[in-house]
Steps between C-alpha positions, in 0.01 A plus 500: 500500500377224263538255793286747711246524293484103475455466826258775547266355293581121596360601875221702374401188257542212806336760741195579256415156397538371847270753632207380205360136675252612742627546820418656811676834471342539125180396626487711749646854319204411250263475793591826695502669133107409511414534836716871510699640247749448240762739696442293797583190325782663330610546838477176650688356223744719515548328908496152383813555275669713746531149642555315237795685404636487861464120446700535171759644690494264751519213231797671374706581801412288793332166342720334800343684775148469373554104478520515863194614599329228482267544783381828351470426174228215594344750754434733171378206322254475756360887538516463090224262540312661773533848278354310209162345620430818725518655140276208385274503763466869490445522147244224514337738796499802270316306207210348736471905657403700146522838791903442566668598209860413628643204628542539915855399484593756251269751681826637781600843589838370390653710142433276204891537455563305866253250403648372232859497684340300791306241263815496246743463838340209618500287187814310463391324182715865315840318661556237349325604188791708478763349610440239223498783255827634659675193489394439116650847424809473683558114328427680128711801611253696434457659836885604707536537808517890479349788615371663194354152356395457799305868503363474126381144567298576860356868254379261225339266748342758686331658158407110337341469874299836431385413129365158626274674764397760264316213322334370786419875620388665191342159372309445841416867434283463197384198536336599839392828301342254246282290772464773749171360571626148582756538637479250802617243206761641464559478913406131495787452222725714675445265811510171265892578411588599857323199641697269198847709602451389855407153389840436336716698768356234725593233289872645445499539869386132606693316239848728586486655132533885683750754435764330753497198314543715156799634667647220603484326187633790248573219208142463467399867476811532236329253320179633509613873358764424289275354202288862530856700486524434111110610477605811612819507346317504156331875616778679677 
């Protein structure tokens, strides 16, 4: 049970401080929380780590497979970047139009939930995030390859992914409450990260630094992680 709990709260840590640097999911569950409601962004964060956690699994179970699609993993990297300056471009739209009061891309018929699926689905950046974390766990024995660490680790991810939108939700929330009168800034900012996001998936993209070549080259992702593992260690 001790071992359990461990792991619980080792995927809950990695998942919430991984979902903190702005980002386009976060960034955009803060935006829909303005432009609509809290529920609805509750909702559309609850989509994006539906997918994340079916990417844990994947990372878990069939790295081998996924290392083979190579084709569609770069295809993803590429509607990433498309995603990401529409997002840009619309948010820059809504700040120069005071009358729109939600971003055109987020304005769809389709459930907040399904949104956030779709735009989680479609970022391949989650695989080998994880898989490095995977491999770090397995290598420190932390994580086995069994069914009910396997369970308690995707449950803990899942919740850390919650709590990190919750800030950008609820936070988005009152500061939008607290400039309710201005708050085109707070579009043009909005647009500044997703404009910068798309900026550096280009560069990743162009200079072969993508998700593929993360996954290819799984000593340098071990590397990367295993110096935060004692971090997080020291609070679980």
């Amino acid at each position: 049970m001790q071992k359990l709990v461990r792991i619980f709260f080792t995927g809950l840590f990695i998942s919430f401080l991984g979902s903190l640097p702005l980002g386009t999911l976060n960034i955009a569950a803060m935006q829909i929380a303005i432009a609509e409601t809290v529920k609805a962004a509750l909702f559309f964060s609850l989509g994006s780590l539906t997918a994340e956690i079916i990417y844990v699994r994947l990372s878990l179970v069939a790295m081998d497979w996924v290392r083979k699609q190579q084709k569609i993993l770069k295809a993803l990297e590429w509607v990433t970047l498309v995603i990401v300056l529409a997002l840009a471009v619309s948010s820059f739209y809504t700040a120069m139009h005071p009358g729109v009061h939600k971003s055109p891309i987020l304005n769809t018929s389709l459930h907040p939930y399904f949104l956030g699926l779709t735009m989680s689905a479609v970022n391949p950046v989650q695989i080998p995030f994880w898989f490095g974390w995977s491999t770090v766990l397995f290598t420190k024995n932390i994580l086995l390859p069994r069914n009910s660490h396997y369970n308690t680790y995707i449950v803990g991810i899942g919740l850390g992914t919650l709590l990190g939108n919750c800030v950008f939700i609820f936070g988005g929330r009152i500061i939008a409450d607290r400039i309710s009168s201005n708050q085109n800034i707070l579009n043009w900012v909005i647009g500044g990260i997703f404009l910068v996001t798309a900026l550096i998936q280009l560069y990743k993209i162009l200079k072969h630094k993508d998700a593929h070549h993360d996954i290819e080259h799984p000593e340098e992702l071990t590397r990367k992680f295993e110096g935060h593992l004692d971090e997080i260690n020291k609070h679980t």
